[in-house]
Each structure stands twice: as C-alpha cells, then as structure tokens.
C-alpha positions in Angstrom: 111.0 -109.3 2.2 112.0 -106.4 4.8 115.2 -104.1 4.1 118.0 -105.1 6.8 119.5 -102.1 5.7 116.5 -100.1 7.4 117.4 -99.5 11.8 115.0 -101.7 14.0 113.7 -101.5 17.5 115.2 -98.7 19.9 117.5 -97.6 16.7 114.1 -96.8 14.3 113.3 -94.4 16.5 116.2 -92.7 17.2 116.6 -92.3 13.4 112.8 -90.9 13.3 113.0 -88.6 16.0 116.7 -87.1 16.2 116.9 -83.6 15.0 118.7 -83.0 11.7 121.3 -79.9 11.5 119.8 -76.5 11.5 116.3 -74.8 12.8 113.7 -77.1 12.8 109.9 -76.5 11.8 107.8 -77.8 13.9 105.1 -77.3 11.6 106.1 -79.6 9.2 106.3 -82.4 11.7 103.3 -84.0 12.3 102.3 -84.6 16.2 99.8 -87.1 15.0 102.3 -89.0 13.2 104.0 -92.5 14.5 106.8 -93.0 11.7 109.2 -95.6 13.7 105.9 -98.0 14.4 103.1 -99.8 11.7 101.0 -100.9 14.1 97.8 -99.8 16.2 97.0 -98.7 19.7 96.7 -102.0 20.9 99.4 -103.2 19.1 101.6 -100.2 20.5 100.8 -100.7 24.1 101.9 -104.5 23.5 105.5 -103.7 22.0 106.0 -101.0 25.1 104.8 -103.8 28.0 107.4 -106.0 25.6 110.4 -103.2 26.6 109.5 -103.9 30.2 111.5 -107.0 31.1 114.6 -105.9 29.4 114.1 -102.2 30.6 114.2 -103.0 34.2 117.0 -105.9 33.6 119.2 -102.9 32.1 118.5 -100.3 34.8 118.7 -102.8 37.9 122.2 -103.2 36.6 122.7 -99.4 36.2 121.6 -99.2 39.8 124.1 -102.4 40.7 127.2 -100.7 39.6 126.9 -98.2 42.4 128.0 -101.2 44.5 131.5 -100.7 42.4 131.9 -96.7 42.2 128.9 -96.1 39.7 129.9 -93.4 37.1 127.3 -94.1 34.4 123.7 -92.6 34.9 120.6 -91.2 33.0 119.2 -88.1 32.6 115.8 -88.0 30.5 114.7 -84.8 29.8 111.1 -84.4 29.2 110.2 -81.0 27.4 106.9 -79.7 26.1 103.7 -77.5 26.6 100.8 -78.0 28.8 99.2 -81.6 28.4 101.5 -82.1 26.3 102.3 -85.7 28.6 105.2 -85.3 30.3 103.3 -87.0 33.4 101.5 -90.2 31.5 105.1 -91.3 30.0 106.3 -91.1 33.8 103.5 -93.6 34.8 103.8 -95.4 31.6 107.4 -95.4 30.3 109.9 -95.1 33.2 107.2 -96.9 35.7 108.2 -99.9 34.1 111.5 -100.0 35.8 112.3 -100.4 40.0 111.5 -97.1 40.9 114.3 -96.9 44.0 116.9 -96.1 41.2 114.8 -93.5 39.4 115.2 -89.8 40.7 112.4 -87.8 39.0 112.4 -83.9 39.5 109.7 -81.8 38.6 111.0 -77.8 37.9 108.5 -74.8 39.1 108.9 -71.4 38.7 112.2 -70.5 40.6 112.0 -69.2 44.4 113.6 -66.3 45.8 116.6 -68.5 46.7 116.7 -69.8 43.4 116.6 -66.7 41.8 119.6 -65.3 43.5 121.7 -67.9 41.9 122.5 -68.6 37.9 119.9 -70.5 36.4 121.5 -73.6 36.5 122.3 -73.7 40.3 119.1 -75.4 41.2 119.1 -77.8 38.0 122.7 -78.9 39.4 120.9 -79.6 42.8 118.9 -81.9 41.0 120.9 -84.0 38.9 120.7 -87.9 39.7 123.5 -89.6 41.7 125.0 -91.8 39.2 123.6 -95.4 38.7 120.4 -93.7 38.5 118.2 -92.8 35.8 117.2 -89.4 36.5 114.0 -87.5 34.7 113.7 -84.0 34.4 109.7 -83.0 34.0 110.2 -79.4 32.7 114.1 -78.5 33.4 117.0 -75.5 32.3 115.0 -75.2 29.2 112.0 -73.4 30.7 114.6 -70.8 31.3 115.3 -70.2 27.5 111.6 -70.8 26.3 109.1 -69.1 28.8 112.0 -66.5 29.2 112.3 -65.8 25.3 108.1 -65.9 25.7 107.2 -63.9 29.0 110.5 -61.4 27.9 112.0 -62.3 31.6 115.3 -62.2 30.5 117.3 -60.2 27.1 118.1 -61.3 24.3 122.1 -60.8 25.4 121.4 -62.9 28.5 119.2 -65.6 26.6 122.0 -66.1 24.0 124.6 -66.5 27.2 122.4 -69.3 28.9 122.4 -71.0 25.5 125.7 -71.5 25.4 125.6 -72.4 28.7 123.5 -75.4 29.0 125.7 -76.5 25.8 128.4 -76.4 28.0 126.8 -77.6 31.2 125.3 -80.7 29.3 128.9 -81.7 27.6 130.2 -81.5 31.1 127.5 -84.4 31.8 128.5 -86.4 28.9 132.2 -86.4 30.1 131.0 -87.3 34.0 129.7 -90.4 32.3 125.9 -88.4 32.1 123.3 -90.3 29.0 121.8 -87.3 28.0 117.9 -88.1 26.4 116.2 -84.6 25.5 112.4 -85.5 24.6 110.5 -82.6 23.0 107.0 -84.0 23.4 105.3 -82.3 20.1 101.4 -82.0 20.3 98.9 -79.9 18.2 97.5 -76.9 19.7 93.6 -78.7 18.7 94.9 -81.6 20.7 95.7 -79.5 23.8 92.6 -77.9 23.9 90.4 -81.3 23.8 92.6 -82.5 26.5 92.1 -79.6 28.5 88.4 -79.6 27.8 88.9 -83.0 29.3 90.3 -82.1 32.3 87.0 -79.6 32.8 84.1 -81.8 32.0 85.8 -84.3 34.2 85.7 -83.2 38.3 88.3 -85.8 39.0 90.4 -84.2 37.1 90.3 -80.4 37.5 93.1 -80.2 40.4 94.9 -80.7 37.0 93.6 -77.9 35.7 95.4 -74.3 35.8 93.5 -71.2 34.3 96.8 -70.0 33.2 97.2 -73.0 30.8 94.1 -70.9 28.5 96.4 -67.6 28.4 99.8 -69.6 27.5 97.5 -71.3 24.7 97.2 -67.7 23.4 100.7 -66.9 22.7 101.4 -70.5 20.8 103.2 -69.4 17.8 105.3 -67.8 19.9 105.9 -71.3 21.9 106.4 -72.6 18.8 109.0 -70.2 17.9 111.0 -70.1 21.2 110.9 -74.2 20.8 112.5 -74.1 17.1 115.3 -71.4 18.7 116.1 -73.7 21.9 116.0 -77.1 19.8 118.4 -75.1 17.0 120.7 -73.5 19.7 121.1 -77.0 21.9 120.9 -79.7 19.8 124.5 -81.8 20.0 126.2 -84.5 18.8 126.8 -85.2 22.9 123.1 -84.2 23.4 120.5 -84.5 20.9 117.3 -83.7 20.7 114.1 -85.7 19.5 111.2 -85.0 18.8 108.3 -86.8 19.8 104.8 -86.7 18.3 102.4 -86.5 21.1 99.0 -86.1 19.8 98.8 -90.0 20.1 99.2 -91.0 23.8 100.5 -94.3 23.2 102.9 -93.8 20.4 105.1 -91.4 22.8 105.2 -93.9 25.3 106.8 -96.2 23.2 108.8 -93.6 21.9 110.5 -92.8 25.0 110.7 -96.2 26.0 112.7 -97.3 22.6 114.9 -94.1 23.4 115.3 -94.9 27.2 116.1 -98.8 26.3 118.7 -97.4 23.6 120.3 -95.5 25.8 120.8 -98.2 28.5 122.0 -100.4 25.7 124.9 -98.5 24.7 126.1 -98.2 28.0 127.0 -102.1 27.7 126.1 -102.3 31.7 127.3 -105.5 33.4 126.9 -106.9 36.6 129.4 -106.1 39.4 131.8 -108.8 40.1 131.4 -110.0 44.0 134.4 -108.9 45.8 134.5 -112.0 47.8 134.7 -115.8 47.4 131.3 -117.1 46.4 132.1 -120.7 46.6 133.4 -120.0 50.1 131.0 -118.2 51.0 128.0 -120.9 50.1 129.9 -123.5 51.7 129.5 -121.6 55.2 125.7 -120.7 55.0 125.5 -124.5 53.9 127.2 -125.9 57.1 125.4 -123.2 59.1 123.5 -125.0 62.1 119.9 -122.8 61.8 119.5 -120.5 64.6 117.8 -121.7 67.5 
C-alpha cells in the first residue's frame, strides 16, 4: 500500500530538492543520489518523455496569454560548475517544449560595457518578455561565486549584491516572474571523468577549456562560495534546489518535474477569442474558394 500522505510527481521533487533554512552542506548531499525517483535510467528517461506532452500543452498556453496582455512568465535559472550540465538539461528538459516561446541566455564574463554598469544591468537586459519561459545558463550568481573565488570584488561589495539579487528577484515575483533556481550538484570525481571525456573524444574538445583544470583546483573553495550564495538567496519568493547531477538522467527529470510544477501553479488557461466564433465559421463556411 503507498502513503498518500507522501508528495507525488512534480511535488516529490520539490520536497527533495528545496533548500531547508540555514547554510547548506553540500557535502552531505549526495550528487549521485536520486531521492524523488525508484526507478532506473531507462525507467527515468521514460517518466521525463512522459512530462513532454503536458510540458508543452502548459507552455503553449503561457505563450497564448501574450495574445491578452501576458504578465506571467518563467525564469529557470540553471547554476553550477563546469560539466556540471547546464547544456544537456537545455537539449533534454526545456527542448521538450515549442522553442519560439523559450528565451535562453547564456552569461560570459562581462564586457567593458557591461562592466561600467551595476552587475545587474546586463542580467535585466536579458530577462524573458513575459509569456515566455526564460533560462538563464550561468546568470547574477557568477557575480557572487567566481567573485567571492577570484577575489574580484570585497567582501562589503559582495554582501551589497546579495542583498541585491534578493531584492531584484522579489521584484520578479511581484511582475508576475516564476522564479526556478537549479543548483546542478556534481562530484569533483565526476567532473573530471567528464572532462577526460571531452579529451579522448576529438568531437568534443571545442568543449573543452584549459581553464576548466585550474577552476578544478580551487573546489573547496567553489564549494564554499556555493553554500554562502545558496544561504544568502534562498527565499520563500525564490528558492533554491538542489539537484544531484552526477547522474545525467536523474537531473533531467528533475528540472523537468520542477519546470512542470511551476507551470502548474500558474493555473494558465487559454485566452478567450475576442470575436464571435460561431459568426465567424459561418463566413469561412459560405466563403466561395478563391478562384
């Protein structure tokens, strides 16, 4: 007999993955792990092609109410360290819905321009129009963790941009912003066979960036400015989960479940026509075809 006390479907993993008050450790939670899901690989890539139909039905109708003054949208935030798969759940997780209502930005180190502004000038450039669902590969938090790391910016200064993407992010959630913060969690062990992947593999070495071996060798301190960020921003507006990513599949689903919750609670419905419709058919139905 199962316990229908116990959350089900995109609610199981909210409930697995959301943060909990205070500073996480990231030790203690296990990037191999899959604790919303009892089944396999195979059975994992099943359940997430199951999300697909009802995925794009929900986001089509995101996209529709932009036809009536569109207010709602989605921002997914995808967070994490190299390899760490922030590209696979593109392709696997939001490429199940229409792609003309998705808005994906991927964040690079700033440019001059960029620079001369606060840090959240060009991440306002950026945001989705709503009735999309927006992603966010890397975003503002690069600016509290490799800052924190790489010591580009004080401790005064990191504290103040804290605060401010608390502030910037409520702001969202009162425009009618879904805020979905994914902090893909992988083990240092599985980074490195991934990136030994990526060289004993030609096809894949235009993925490769030396760099990635130096960032590899300051990883408890990753680690560290990841446990301050999640600590510092983690709201009851905008939570943050975190998703094991040692298993490929797994955080597909995971981000799928959280994606699909999200568009649930937004109770989306389809724009009422603003016109007669029985009218309407009559006229194409008496229509003479054109010549």
């Amino acid at each position: 007999m199962t316990d229908s006390s116990q959350p089900t479907g995109a609610a199981a993993f909210e409930s697995a993955h959301r943060l909990s008050g205070g500073r996480p450790d990231l030790t203690a939670i296990d990037p191999h792990g899959k604790p919303a899901f009892d089944g396999d690989k195979k059975a994992g890539k099943k359940a997430l092609a199951g999300l697909g139909d009802e995925l794009a039905d929900l986001q089509e109708r995101l996209f529709a109410t932009r036809a009536v003054g569109a207010r709602h949208r989605i921002l997914l935030v995808l967070q994490g360290m190299d390899t760490s798969g922030k590209g696979g759940t593109l392709r696997h997780t939001v490429g199940l819905v229409d792609p003309q209502g998705v808005a994906i930005t991927s964040f690079k180190a700033p440019t001059e321009e960029e620079l001369a502004h606060d840090f959240l000038w060009r991440i306002r450039r950026a945001l989705p129009e709503p009735g999309f669902v927006g992603v966010f590969d890397r975003s503002h938090y690069e600016d509290v963790l490799i800052a924190r790391v790489r010591e580009l910016a004080d401790p005064a200064e990191l504290e103040r941009r804290y605060d401010a993407i608390n502030d910037f992010e409520a702001e969202l959630v009162d425009q009618g912003t879904v805020v979905v913060k994914c902090m893909l969690h992988i083990s240092a062990e599985e980074q490195r066979e991934r990136l030994l992947a990526r060289l004993d593999d030609p096809t894949k070495h235009w993925k490769f960036n030396p760099g990635d071996i130096d960032e590899r060798r300051v990883w408890p301190a990753y680690r560290e400015a990841y446990e301050i960020a999640l600590e510092r921003t983690h709201t009851e507006v905008a939570p943050w989960y975190v998703i094991p990513g040692d298993r490929k599949w797994y955080r597909n689903l995971a981000v799928g479940h959280l994606l699909l919750g999200a568009l649930q609670r937004l109770d989306l419905q389809w724009p009422e026509a603003d016109f007669d419709v029985a009218e309407q058919r009559a006229r194409l139905v008496a229509e003479e075809p054109v010549a």
